[in-house]
C-alpha positions, -999 to +999 in steps of 0.1 A: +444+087-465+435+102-496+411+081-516+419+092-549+458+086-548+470+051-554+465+021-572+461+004-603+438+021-634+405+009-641+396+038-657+361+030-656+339+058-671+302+052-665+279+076-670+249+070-647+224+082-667+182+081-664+171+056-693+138+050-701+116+028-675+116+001-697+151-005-708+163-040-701+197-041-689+195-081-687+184-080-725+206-054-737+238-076-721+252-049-701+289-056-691+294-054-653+298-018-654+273-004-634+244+018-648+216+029-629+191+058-624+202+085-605+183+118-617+162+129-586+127+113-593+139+086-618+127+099-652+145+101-685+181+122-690+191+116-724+234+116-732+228+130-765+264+138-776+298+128-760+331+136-769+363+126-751+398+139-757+432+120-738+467+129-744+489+104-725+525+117-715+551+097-698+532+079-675+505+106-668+474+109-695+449+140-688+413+136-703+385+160-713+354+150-717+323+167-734+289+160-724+249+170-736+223+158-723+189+161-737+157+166-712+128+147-732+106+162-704+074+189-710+090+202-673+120+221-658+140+195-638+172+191-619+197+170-634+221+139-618+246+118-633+278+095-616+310+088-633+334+063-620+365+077-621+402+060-618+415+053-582+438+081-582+420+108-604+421+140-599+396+165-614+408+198-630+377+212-648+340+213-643+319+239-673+285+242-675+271+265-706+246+289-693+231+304-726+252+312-753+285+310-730+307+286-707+305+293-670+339+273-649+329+260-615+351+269-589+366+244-562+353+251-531+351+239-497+328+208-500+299+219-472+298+256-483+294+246-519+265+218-515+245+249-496+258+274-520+241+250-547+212+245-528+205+278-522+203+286-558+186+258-563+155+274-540+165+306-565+155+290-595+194+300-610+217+283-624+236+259-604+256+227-608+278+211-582+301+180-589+313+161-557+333+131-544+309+103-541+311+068-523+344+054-530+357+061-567+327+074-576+321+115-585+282+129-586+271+158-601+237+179-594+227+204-624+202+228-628+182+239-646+178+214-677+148+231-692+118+217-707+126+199-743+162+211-737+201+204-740+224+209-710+262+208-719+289+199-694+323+199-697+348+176-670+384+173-674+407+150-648+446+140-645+461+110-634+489+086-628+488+053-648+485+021-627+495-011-633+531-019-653+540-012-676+518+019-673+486+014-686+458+034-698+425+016-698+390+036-722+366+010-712+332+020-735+312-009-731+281-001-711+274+033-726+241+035-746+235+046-780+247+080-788+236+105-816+271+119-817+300+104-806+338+109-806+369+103-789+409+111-796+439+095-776+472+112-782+502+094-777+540+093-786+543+062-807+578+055-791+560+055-758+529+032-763+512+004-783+475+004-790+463-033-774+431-043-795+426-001-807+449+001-835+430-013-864+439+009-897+411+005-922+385-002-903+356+020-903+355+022-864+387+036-861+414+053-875+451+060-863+467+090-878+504+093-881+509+064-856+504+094-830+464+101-828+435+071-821+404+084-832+363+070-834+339+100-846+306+078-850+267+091-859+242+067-836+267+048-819+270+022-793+308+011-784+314-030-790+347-028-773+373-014-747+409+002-756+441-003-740+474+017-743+503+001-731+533+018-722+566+001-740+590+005-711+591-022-690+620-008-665+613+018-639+600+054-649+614+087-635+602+124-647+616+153-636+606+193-639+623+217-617+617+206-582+589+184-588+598+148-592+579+119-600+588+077-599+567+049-613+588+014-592+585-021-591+602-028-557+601-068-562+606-083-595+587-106-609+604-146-603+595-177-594+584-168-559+576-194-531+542-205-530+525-209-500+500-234-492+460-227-494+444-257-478+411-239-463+394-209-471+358-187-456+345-166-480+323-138-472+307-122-507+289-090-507+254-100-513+239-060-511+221-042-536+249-026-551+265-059-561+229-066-584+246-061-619+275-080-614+263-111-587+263-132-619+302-129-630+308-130-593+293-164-591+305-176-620+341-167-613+338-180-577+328-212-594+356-213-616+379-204-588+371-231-563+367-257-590+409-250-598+420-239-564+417-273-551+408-268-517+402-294-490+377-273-471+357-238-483+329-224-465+304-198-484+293-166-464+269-137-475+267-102-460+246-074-466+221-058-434+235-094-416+252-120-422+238-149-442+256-188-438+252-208-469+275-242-462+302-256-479+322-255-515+298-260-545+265-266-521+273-233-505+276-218-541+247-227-551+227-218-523+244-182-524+234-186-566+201-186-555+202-154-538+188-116-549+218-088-538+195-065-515+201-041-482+232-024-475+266-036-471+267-039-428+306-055-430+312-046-394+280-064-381+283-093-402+322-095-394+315-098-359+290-126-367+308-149-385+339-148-355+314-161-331+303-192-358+343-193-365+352-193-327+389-209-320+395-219-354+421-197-374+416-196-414+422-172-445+395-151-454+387-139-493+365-111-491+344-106-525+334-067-524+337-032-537+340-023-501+317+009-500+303+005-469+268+018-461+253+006-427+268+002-392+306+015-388+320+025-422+349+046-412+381+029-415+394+033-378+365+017-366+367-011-390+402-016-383+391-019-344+360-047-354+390-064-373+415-062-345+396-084-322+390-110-352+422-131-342+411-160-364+418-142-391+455-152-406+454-134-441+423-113-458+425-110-492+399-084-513+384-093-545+370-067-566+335-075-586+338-038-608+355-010-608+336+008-585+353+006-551+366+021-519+403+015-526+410+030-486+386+009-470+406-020-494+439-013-476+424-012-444+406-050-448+440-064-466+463-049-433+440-068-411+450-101-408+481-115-389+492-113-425+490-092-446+467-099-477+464-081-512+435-066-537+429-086-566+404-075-595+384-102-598+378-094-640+413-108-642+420-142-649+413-177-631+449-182-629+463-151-620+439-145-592+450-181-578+487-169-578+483-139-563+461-160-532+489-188-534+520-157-529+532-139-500+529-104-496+557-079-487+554-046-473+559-016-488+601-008-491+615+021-473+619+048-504+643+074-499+656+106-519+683+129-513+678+161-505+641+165-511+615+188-491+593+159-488+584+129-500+550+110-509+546+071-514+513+073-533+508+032-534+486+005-516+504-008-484+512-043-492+531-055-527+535-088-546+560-090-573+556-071-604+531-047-584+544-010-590+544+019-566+542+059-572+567+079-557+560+120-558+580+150-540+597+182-543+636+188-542+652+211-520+673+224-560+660+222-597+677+188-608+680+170-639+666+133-637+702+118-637+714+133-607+676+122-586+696+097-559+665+074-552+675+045-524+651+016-517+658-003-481+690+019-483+701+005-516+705+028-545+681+023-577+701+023-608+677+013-636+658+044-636+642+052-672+639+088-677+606+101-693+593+135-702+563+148-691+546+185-697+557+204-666+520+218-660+509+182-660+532+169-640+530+200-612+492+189-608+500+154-601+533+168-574+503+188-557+477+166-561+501+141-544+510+166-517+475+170-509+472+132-503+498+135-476+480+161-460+452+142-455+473+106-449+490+124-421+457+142-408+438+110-405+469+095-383+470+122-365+453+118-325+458+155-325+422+169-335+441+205-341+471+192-357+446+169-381+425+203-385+453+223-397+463+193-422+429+196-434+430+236-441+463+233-457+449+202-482+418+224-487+434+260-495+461+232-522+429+216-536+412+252-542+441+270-553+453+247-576+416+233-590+422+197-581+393+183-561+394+163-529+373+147-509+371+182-486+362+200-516+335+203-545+333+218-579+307+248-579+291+263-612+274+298-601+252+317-627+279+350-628+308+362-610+287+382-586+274+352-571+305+337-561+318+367-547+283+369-526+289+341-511+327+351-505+339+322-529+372+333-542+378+328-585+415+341-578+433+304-588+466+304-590+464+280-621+451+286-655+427+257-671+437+227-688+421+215-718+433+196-751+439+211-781+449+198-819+485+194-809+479+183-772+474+201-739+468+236-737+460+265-716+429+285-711+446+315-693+416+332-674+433+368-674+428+373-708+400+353-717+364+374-718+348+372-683+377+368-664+381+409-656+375+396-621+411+386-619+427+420-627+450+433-601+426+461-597+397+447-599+400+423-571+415+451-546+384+473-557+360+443-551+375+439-517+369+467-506+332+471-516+333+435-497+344+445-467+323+479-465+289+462-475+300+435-441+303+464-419+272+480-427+252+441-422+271+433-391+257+471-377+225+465-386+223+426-372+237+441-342+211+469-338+188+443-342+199+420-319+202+446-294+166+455-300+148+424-298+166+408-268+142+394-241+149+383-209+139+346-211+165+340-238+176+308-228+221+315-232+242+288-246+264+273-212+296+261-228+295+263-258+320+284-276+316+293-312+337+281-340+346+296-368+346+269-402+337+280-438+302+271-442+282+289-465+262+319-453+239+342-469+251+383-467+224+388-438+243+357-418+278+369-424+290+378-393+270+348-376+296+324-359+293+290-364+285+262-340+306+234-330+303+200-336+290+169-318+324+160-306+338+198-296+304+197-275+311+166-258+277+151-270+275+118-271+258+113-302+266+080-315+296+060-307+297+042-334+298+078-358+321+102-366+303+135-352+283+156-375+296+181-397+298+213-383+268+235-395+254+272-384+252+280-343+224+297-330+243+325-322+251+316-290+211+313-279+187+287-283+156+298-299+125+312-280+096+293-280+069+302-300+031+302-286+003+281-305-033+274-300-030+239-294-056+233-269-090+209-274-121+228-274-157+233-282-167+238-319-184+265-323-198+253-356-227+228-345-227+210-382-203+193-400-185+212-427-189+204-464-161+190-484-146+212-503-147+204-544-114+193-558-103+177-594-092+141-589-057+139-595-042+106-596-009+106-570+012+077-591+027+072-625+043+043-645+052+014-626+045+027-592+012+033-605+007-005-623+026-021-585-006+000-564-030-011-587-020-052-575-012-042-542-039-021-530-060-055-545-043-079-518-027-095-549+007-094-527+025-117-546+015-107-584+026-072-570+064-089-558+069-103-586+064-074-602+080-049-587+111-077-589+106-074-630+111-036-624+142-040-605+155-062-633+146-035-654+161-006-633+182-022-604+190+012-588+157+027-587+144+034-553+111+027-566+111-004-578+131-011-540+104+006-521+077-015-541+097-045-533+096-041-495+062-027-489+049-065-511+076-085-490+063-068-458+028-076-468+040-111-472+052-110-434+088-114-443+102-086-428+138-094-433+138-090-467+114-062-466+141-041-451+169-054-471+150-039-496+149-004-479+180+001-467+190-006-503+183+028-507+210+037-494+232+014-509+236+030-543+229+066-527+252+066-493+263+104-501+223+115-503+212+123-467+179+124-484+170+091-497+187+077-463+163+098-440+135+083-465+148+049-460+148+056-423+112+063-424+099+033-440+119+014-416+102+030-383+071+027-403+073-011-397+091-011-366+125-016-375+140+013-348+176+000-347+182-001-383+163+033-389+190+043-360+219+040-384+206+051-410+192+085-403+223+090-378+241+091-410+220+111-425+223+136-396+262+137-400+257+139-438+236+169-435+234+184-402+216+212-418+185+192-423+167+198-390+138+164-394+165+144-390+170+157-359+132+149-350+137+114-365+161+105-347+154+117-314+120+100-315+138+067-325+159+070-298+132+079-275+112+044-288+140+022-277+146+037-245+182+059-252+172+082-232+209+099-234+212+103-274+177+115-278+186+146-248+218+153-269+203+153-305+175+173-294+201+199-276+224+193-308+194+203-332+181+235-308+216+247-307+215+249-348+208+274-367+187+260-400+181+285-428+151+307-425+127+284-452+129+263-419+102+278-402+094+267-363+116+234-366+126+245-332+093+241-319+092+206-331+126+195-312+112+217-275+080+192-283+102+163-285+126+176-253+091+184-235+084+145-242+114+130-233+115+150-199+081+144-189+084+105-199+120+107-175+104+126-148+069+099-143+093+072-148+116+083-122+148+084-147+160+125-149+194+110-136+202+091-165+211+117-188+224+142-158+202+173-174+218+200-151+257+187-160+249+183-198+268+204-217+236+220-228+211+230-201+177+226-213+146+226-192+112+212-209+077+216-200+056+189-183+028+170-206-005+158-201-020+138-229-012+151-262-007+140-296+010+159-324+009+146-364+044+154-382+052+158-417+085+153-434+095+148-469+127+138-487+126+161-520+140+199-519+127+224-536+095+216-536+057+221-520+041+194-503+011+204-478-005+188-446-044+190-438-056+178-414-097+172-409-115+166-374-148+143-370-169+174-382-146+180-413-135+206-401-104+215-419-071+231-413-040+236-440-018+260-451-045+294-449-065+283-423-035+267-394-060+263-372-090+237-365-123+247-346-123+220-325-088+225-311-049+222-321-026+244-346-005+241-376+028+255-369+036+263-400+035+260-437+071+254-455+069+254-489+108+251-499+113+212-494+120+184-464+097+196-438+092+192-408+058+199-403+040+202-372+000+198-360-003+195-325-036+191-302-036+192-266-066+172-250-074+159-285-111+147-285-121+155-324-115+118-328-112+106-361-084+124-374-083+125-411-047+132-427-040+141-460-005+154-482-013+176-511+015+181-539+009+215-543+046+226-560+064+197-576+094+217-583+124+205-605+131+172-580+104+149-600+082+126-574+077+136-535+083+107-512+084+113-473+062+101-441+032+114-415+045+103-381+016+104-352+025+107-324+000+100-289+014+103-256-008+093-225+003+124-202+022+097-184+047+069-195+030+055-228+043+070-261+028+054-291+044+065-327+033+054-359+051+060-390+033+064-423+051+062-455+040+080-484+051+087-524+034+116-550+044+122-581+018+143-601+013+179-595-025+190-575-030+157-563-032+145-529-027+110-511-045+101-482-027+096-449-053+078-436-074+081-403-065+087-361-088+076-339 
């Protein structure tokens, strides 16, 4: 279902911005809005202006909001920022001003436009990208914020009031201190009452003829939240041509039976994303159990496992004591506490924002874990913040052999006990006459006074009187009729319709039925600008680039924004820029389009025709499939590979299958040849060193946490990298510091609670998970580095060292199967061309896993020859091959390697006298890199990473895998972490001997 459609407002905007190291968010009181760090390397992005504008009509509002940040940096850098938006928001407008004028991103297909960005990225252009993020959550990538510079953004969004009446929430608290700061809410006064915003005098605020609410404020840091309440308290219809919309309260509020609540399990969310707000949630469950007055409570935790903490106020206390770290495993832990629960049967209250990051964390699958969970009678979902996953919500609350509800948990003591103390009612059966179709945009399960939206179109134009809406079969008579600007109210029709595209998609067990859903949501989200979760908001430096990358600007819709008097239109046909969209223009375009594709498909063709060889090894059964993945003008006529699942590889049954990305063509990749091969020096003395200025690798904190750690001062260095976190809870940093002191400390389960929080507060970043899957092999954690980097994988199939990773994890704990099919998966891809040899690496890791099968007698178990991809490897003999990968794009970090006689091999010289060969040298971010030795006898190795191009992602953080195999069964891999944040220096990667 569509994850932006339903449910009550929280409009929680948070800017996630990059403060200063040493801001205390314990000091400076922060409400339990989360803020965190989230550029790329975790320095300073100052918001140095903002400027929101809402008009609220009927019971819709649409909001723009103006943003500049400020780069305090001496360095070009790239840009991130989150903003939690309301469950069923809907963005309209992404801007980014590129010199002295406004360039509007385009809504695009969500894969094509994170590699359309990315490529630009590599360009050194002008690209920003703006993207669905875990749960309610939106992300946005910008670049370039120059040196000493201002970046201005502008993001717009509609949406559907919640709650009811309908209410319009502009929570502030949490935003820093702003040079310059405004915001205007435009309202009808007959429609809505200021709660707590109307206070005329003051010098906050000011309301001007009872219709405008205004703060324009030098250096300001908001006190206080705002509430607009709408006055009617009956049900809401508004009507414009076909398009229809209906805001009901199916079951009055009354003095409803109460049922009882004698025992209750409750299993909190102790991961790292629940850090700012563990302390409300403790105190609330305190206050909770001290007037629920239950005979029996039992306290749970869950983050990588589950955690049992005892009973009622002991088991409070225990959990009190507890640091939120690691990601949120439900399904694991879930399946843990039945087997402590056993026969019993008991209600379950579930305190979490429900963004699941490790094990299964699509909602099918949970529903499935849930399904066997018969003890379970009712679930109920409390809510610590307004950041949430408001579909993964309706899955938990359906669970039970009740159904259960969602309750904020912000809201009062005694509310929350009434909602746990009522029954729940589904949904009623909403009917309207002679409609086209019909949307109920609502959660599935209702208490009474809990509202539902209805949307849809009419088959006729009618006026809100003659709407026939029937609920169970029973006609609604109190129907309110309200007035809403048509363009407004067309957005939130199609938005709507959108969400039923998707709903019926993901119901659908017809994978080309759910696939055409899909196209049909996507060309809706792009035609219309309203983003989805299949779609993305791309800002490209001029109109030539998007029309190089075949992105059409032809939208159907004009742009919203707010003017003096309300909402207005930007109408792109006659604004400056916009020729594109001329009638002419577009048919003149096309046909350059088309003409400059035949001439590259003639010349890729000649080219393939010429440099065909007879060993090509041809794709058996599998069929190319055509998606919309971005592709350079050389790789337009490329087809595109098909996916895990069209493949029939069994990748990961506890995964949705990878993300199509770009086929080989229909070949797998030749070979390439390397001198890899021990051998006789034929230098007889060592070599020199070579002269280099000493650049220190670490900075700030990292820098203070090495000083104590490299000391053996492992528990001065704990504590504090645990004062960092206070200071920054979301900084991977300050988490990675944590793990590597609790790992020196031997306690290994909270060393990787602290990595895999990574990937708690970054889920969406296929990055920071591959980096917390490395630090995780690097102390032996394979299962858990398993999840993770198979997420990455699906994240980004384009990425080809997850691949690697992955396979070699596999190969560790004997999955013999998977590794086979993510190697074929990864040599049937076709990575982008700054990618060099990656193929070479994944035939090494095939050539391994065969030979391993063949000594051990075990080829049958993963039935090569009736794979779906035939792959034959080479046999090894001894061997061993050092790998380097880092997480950061964009960027120029490079392996040397040194023998016994310092003999030295890098990026110039690939090759070292005494035997083995660099296979290349990538210099455009992730890696892999590859230096391989047959027969090694140089023994000891000396490793080394050198940050020779820092780039505009800030630190460089990654690993040096070694990997020794015998020639026989023995594989040996060691995994060697490694961060560098200053330009020219180097960190060693220690010896191999």
């Amino acid at each position: 279902m569509y994850p932006n459609s339903i449910g009550k407002i929280l409009l929680l905007l948070i800017i996630f911005l990059v403060f200063p190291a040493n801001k205390n968010l314990e000091k400076e009181n922060i409400p339990n809005s989360p803020i965190s760090l989230t550029s790329s390397d975790g320095a300073g992005l100052i918001l140095k202006s903002y400027e929101s504008n809402t008009v609220l009509d009927g019971f819709f509002s649409f909001t723009e909001i103006k943003l500049t940040f400020y780069n305090p940096e001496d360095r070009q850098r790239e840009g991130r920022f989150r903003i939690t938006l309301p469950d069923n928001a809907h963005l309209a407008r992404f801007s980014m001003q590129i010199a002295d004028r406004w360039q509007e991103g385009e809504v695009v297909e969500r894969e094509k436009a994170t590699r359309v960005y990315e490529d630009f990225l590599h360009r050194k252009q002008d690209p920003a990208l703006l993207e669905t993020d875990a749960g309610n959550e939106f992300s946005a990538r910008i670049f370039p914020i120059p040196a000493k510079s201002e970046k201005k953004l502008i993001l717009s969004y509609s949406q559907a009031l919640g709650g009811f009446p309908p209410t319009f929430t502009l929570p502030l608290l949490g935003l820093p201190e702003i040079e310059d700061f405004a915001l205007r809410v435009m309202f009808e006064d007959e429609e809505f009452k200021a709660e707590g915003a109307v206070t005329n005098g003051s010098e906050e605020s000011k309301v001007v003829n009872r219709k405008v609410f205004s703060i324009i404020k030098k250096n300001f840091k908001p006190k206080q939240n705002y509430v607009f309440e709408h006055k009617t308290k009956e049900n809401l219809l508004t009507t414009s041509g076909k398009n229809f919309a209906l805001k009901l309260v199916p079951y009055p509020v009354s003095k409803e039976n109460k049922i009882p609540l004698e025992q209750l399990v409750i299993l909190v969310d102790t991961s790292a994303s629940a850090y700012l707000h563990f302390k409300d949630t403790i105190s609330n469950l305190e206050s909770l159990l001290a007037k629920l007055e239950l005979r029996e409570s039992y306290i749970f935790g869950f983050d990588t496992s589950l955690s049992s903490y005892g009973k009622g106020k002991e088991g409070l206390r225990k959990l009190k004591e507890n640091e939120p770290l690691g990601s949120s495993n439900f399904s694991k832990s879930i399946v843990e506490l039945g087997k402590i629960i056993g026969d019993q049967r008991f209600r379950l209250l579930v305190v979490s924002d429900s963004v699941l990051t490790a094990g299964k964390i699509d909602k099918k699958q949970i529903a499935e874990v849930l399904k066997k969970q018969t003890w379970i009678e009712r679930l109920d979902v409390a809510i610590p913040s307004a950041y949430k996953d408001k579909e993964m919500i309706e899955t938990l609350v359906t669970s039970g052999k009740e159904s259960g509800i969602a309750i904020p948990f912000q809201s009062d003591t005694s509310e929350i006990i009434r909602r746990l103390k009522s029954p729940v009612s589904s949904v009623p059966q909403i009917d309207v006459e002679d409609v086209n179709w019909l949307y109920i945009d609502s959660v599935t399960s209702l208490q009474p006074g809990d509202s539902i939206m209805v949307f849809g179109e009419t088959k006729e134009a009618l006026l809100p009187d003659k709407l026939k809406v029937l609920a169970n079969g029973k006609k609604i008579k109190n129907l309110n009729a309200v007035t809403t600007e048509p363009i407004l109210l067309e957005r939130e029709v199609t938005a709507a319709r959108i969400g039923r595209l998707l709903s019926i998609a993901d119901s659908q067990n017809n994978a080309d039925v759910a696939k055409g859903m899909r196209l049909q949501a996507i060309n809706l989200s792009t035609s219309f600008r309203i983003q989805c979760p299949l779609t993305s908001f791309l800002v490209l430096e001029t109109a030539e680039d998007y029309e190089r990358f075949q992105i059409s600007r032809n939208s159907l819709t004009d742009i919203m924004t707010i003017g003096l008097g309300g909402i207005e239109v930007i109408n792109r046909k006659t604004q400056l820029g916009y020729e594109f969209l001329n009638p002419e223009n577009i048919e003149v375009r096309k046909r350059e389009r088309e003409e400059r594709l035949r001439i590259l498909r003639e010349k890729e063709k000649k080219s393939q025709s010429e440099g065909a060889k007879d060993d090509v090894k041809k794709m058996e059964s599998a069929p190319s499939v055509s998606n919309d993945l971005v592709r350079s003008e050389a790789e337009l006529s490329t087809p595109l590979t098909e996916s895990a699942e069209e493949a029939n590889i069994d990748f990961d049954e506890s995964l949705p299958p990878p993300k199509s990305g770009e086929a080989s063509d229909g070949n797998i990749p030749n070979r390439n040849t390397y001198q890899v091969n021990s051998q006789l020096s034929d230098r007889t003395r060592p070599q020199t060193p070579e002269k280099r200025e000493k650049i220190e690798p670490y900075q700030g904190n990292l820098k203070e946490f090495n000083v104590l750690f490299r000391a053996g001062e492992n528990l001065k260095a704990l504590s504090f990298a645990r004062d960092w976190r206070k200071n920054a809870p979301d900084d991977v940093l300050a988490l990675l510091a944590m793990g590597d002191a609790y790992f020196a400390l031997g306690d290994r389960k909270n060393a990787v609670r602290s990595y895999t929080s990574f990937v708690d507060y970054f889920p969406r970043r296929a990055d920071i998970r591959r980096w917390a899957g490395e630090k995780l092999l690097s102390i032996g954690m394979y299962e858990d580095s398993i999840d993770t980097l198979s997420k990455a994988l699906v994240e980004r199939p384009d990425h080809p060292s997850s691949y690697h990773l992955l396979a070699i994890a596999y190969i560790k704990t004997g999955q013999w199967k998977k590794s086979y099919n993510v190697i074929s998966l990864g040599l049937n891809q076709k990575f982008s061309s700054r990618f060099q040899s990656v193929h070479d690496i994944l035939y090494d890791d095939l050539d391994l896993l065969l030979t391993i099968l063949k000594n051990t007698e075990k080829e049958k178990e993963i039935k090569v020859n009736e794979a779906p991809l035939k792959l034959k490897g080479k046999t090894l003999g001894p061997e061993i091959r050092f790998i380097l990968v880092w997480e950061t794009d964009a960027n120029d970090v490079d392996f040397h390697i040194y023998d016994k006689d310092n003999h030295h091999a890098f990026y110039s010289e690939k090759k070292l006298a005494s035997g083995g060969e660099l296979y290349a040298d990538l210099t455009g971010g992730y890696g892999p890199e590859c230096f391989r030795i047959v027969n090694p006898k140089a023994f000891p190795y000396r490793l080394e990473a050198h940050y020779y191009s820092r780039g505009p992602m800030g630190y460089g953080m990654g690993a040096m895998q070694v990997i020794r195999f015998d020639g026989d069964k023995k594989v040996e891999v060691e995994t060697r972490s490694f961060v560098i944040m200053n330009d020219g220096a180097y960190v060693d990667l220690g010896k191999v001997k």
